[in-house]
BAVOPA-756163 format. One line per 2 residues: number of its first residue (from 1); for each residue x, y, z of C-alpha. Coordinates in steps of 0.25 Angstrom, whole numbers, plus 2048, in hexadecimal, padded with zeros to 3 digits. Layout:
NUM = X/Y/Z; ...
END
This chain:
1 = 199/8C3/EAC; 191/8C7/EA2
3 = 183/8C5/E9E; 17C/8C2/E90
5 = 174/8CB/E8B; 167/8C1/E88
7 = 168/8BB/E95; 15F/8C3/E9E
9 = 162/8C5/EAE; 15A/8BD/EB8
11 = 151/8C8/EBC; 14E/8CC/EAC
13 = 14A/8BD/EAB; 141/8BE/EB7
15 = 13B/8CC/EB4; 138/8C5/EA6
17 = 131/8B9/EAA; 127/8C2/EB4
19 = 124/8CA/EAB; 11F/8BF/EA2
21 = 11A/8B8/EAC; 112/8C6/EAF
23 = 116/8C2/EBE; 117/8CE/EC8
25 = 124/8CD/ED3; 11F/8D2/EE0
27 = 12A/8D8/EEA; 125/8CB/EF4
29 = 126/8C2/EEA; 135/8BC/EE8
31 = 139/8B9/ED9; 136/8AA/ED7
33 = 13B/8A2/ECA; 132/89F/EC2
35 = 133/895/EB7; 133/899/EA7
37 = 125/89B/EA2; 121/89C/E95
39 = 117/8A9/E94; 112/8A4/E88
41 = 10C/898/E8F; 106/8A3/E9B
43 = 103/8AE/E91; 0F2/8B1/E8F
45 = 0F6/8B2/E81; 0F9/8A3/E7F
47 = 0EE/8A0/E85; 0E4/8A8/E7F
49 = 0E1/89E/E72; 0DF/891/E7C
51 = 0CF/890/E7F; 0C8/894/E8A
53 = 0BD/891/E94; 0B6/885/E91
55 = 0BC/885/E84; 0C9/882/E89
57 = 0C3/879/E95; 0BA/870/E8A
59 = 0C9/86D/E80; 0D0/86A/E8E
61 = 0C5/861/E93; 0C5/85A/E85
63 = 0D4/859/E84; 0D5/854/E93
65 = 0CA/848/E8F; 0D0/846/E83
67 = 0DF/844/E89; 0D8/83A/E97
69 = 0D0/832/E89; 0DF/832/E81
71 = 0E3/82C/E8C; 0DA/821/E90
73 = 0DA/81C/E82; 0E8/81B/E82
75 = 0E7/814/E8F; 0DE/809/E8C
77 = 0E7/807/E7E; 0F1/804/E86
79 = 0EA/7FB/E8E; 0E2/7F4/E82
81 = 0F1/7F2/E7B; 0F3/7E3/E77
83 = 0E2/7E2/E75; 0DA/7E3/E69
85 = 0D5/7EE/E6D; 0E3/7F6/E6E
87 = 0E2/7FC/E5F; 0D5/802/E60
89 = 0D9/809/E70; 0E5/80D/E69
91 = 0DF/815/E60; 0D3/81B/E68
93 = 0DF/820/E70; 0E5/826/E65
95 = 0D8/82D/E61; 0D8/833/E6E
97 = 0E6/836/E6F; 0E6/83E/E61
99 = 0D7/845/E66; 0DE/84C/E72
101 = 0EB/84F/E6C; 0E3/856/E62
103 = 0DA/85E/E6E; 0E7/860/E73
105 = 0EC/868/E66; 0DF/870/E65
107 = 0E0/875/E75; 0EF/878/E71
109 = 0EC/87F/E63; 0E2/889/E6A
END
C-alpha cells in the first residue's frame, strides 16, 4: 500500500506539533496526544498588541461591570414586560447592551 505524498507519517505529525509547541520530550516521558492548537493563538507575537499591566486589568474590570450592568438591565426588562415601565427598561438595556459590545470590540481591535 502506497502512501500520498502530502500526507505526512504519524511521527512527522508528532515531531511538527512539538516543535510548535516549543515542547521538549524527555526519555521518561511517554508520548502523550495532544490535541491541535493553533500556535497563533499561543504565540508572544499575537499577543504583544493586547495591553498590558494595569492597562489591560482597568478594560477587563470595565468590560466585566459593563457585561454584570447589560445583564441586570436586561433582567429587570423582562421582568417590567406588560408594565409602563417596559419601554423605557428596554431601552436602558439596550444602552448598555450596545456600550459593552463596544468595549468588547475595542479590547478585541488591540
Amino acid at each position: 500500500m502506497q502512501r500520498s505524498p502530502l500526507t505526512p507519517s504519524g511521527s512527522a505529525m508528532y515531531r511538527h506539533i512539538m516543535a510548535c509547541l516549543r515542547v521538549r520530550r524527555s526519555a521518561a516521558v511517554l508520548p502523550i496526544a495532544v490535541t491541535t492548537v493553533h500556535v497563533w493563538f499561543t504565540s508572544r507575537r499575537w499577543c504583544a498588541g493586547f495591553p498590558q499591566g494595569s492597562e489591560a486589568s482597568a478594560k477587563l474590570l470595565e468590560l466585566m461591570d459593563a457585561f454584570s450592568e447589560a445583564r441586570e438591565l436586561i433582567e429587570e426588562a423582562k421582568e417590567s414586560a406588560g408594565t409602563v415601565y417596559a419601554a423605557e427598561d428596554m431601552q436602558e438595556a439596550k444602552e448598555q447592551t450596545e456600550k459593552t459590545l463596544a468595549l468588547w470590540r475595542e479590547l478585541q481591535t488591540h
